[in-house]
N, C-alpha and C positions, 0 to 999 in steps of 0.2 A: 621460712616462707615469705615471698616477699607480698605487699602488700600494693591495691592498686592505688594509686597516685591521684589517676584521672579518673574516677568514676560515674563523671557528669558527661564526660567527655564521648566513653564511650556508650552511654546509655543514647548518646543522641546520634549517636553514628548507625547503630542498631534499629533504631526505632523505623527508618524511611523502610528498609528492610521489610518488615512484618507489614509495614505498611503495603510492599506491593503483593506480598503473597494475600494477602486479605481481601484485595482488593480486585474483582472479578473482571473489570474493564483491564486489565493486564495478562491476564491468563489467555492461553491460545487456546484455540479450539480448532478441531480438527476437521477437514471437510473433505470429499473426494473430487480429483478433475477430474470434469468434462472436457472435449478437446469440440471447438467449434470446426466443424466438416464442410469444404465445400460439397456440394448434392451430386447425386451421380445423375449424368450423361444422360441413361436408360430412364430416369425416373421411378428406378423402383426403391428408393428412400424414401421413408416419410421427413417433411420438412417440418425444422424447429420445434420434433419432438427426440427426445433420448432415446439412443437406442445404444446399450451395455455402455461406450464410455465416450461416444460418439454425438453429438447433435447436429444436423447435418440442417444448414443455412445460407441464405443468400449473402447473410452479413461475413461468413467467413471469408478475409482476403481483403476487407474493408481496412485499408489503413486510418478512418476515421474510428475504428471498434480497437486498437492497437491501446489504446490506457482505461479500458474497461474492464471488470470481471461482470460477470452476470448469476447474482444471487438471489433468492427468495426473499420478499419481507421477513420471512420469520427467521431466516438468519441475519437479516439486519440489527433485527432487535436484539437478537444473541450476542451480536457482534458488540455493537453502540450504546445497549440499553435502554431503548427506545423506539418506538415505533414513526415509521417516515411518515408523513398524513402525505395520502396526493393533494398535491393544491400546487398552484404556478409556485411561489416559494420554495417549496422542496423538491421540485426539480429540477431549480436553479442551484441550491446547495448541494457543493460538493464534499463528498463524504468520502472518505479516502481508506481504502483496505490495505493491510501490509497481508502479505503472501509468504509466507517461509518454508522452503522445501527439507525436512530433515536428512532426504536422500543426497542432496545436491549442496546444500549449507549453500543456497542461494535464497536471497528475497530480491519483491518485486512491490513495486506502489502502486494500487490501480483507481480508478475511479469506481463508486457501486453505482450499477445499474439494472433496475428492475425490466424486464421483457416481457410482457404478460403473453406475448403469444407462443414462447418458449413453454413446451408442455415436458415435463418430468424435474426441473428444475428444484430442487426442495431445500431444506434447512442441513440437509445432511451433503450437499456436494453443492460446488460450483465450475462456472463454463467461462473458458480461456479463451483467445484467439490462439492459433499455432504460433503467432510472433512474442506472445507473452509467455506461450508455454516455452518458445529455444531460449529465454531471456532467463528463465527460469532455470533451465538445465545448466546451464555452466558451459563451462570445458570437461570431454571426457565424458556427458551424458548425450543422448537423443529424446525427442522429445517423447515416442514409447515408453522411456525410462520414468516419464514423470506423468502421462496418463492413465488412470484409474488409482494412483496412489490417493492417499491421505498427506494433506500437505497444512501449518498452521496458519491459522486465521488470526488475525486482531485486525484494533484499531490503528489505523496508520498515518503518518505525516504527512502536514501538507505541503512541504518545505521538502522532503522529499521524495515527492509525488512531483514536482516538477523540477526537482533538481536532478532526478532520473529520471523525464519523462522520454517516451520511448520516439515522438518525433522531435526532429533535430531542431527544428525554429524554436519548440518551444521550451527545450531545454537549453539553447544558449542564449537566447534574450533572461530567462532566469540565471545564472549563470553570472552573466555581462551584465546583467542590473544587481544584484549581489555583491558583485566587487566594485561596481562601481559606490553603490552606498559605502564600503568598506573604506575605499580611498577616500570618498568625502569626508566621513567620520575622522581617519588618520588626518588629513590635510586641515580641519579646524580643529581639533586637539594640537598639532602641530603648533598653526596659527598663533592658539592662543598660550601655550609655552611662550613663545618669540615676543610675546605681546607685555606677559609678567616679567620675563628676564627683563625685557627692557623698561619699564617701569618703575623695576623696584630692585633690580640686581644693579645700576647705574646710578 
């Protein structure tokens, strides 16, 4: 029987492991879509309250609501581990949800955003626009396919919250500033090679 060699090695390969199973701010949690409606014509919807998987809104169609989700504080705190205080501060801070469809084996980065006059909204689902829900779906789904599911919640990036963000300005100025930092970095490492060789390689 052979014996292990490296057993420092691999107890430290293991360890990050347990680490994130232990660790609640990694675990998903599970929440139901809402699909944001625009209001019908007639007027006989109630507005910006739930109704089965529908919330039926002005904001629906607002390409300014295209990198939101709209959640309850107490899934906030589910989410992040903490509670958001209202104050000017925290509704400047952007807090960033990652969206994982199990049906679709698609995710999405959104910004959280509280609505208080959105009435059914709870800690148990949350409310999309229909452009984040087709962004959602993939190829081969509709967006039916992925309203009133259970779809996983975390915490998400902010790096890739605007590296997918869903309007075009602001995902390639992220993007074009990104690689440009990258070429600068390459170009003074560069630099400073050309700089030693000549120095001390001469």
């Amino acid at each position: 029987m052979m014996r292990n060699r490296y057993p420092h090695f691999l107890l430290c390969c293991e360890l990050p492991v347990l680490r994130d199973i232990s660790d609640n701010s990694n675990l998903f949690i599970m929440k139901k879509v809402i699909a944001l409606d625009f209001p019908s014509k007639s007027g006989g919807s109630k507005l910006n309250e739930v109704v089965g998987c529908n919330i039926f809104t002005e904001l629906c169609g607002d390409e300014r609501q295209e990198d939101s989700v709209y959640m309850s504080p107490d899934a906030y705190k589910e989410i992040f581990g903490k509670t958001r205080k209202d104050s000017s501060r925290s509704r400047k801070r952007l807090s960033v949800v990652k969206i994982y469809s199990p049906k679709t084996k698609q995710s999405i980065h959104r910004k959280y955003v509280f609505n208080p006059d959105f009435q059914g909204i709870n800690s148990d689902n949350l409310a999309l626009n229909p452009a984040s829900i087709r962004e959602l779906c993939g190829e081969g789904f509709k967006n039916e396919d992925i309203v009133g599911t259970d779809v996983c919640v975390t915490k998400g990036c902010k790096f890739f919250y605007y590296w997918h963000h869903p309007h075009h300005a602001t995902r390639i100025s992220m993007q074009l500033g990104f690689i440009s930092v990258l070429l600068a970095i390459i170009s003074i490492i560069v630099g400073l090679i050309s700089l030693y060789c000549s120095c001390y390689c001469c």
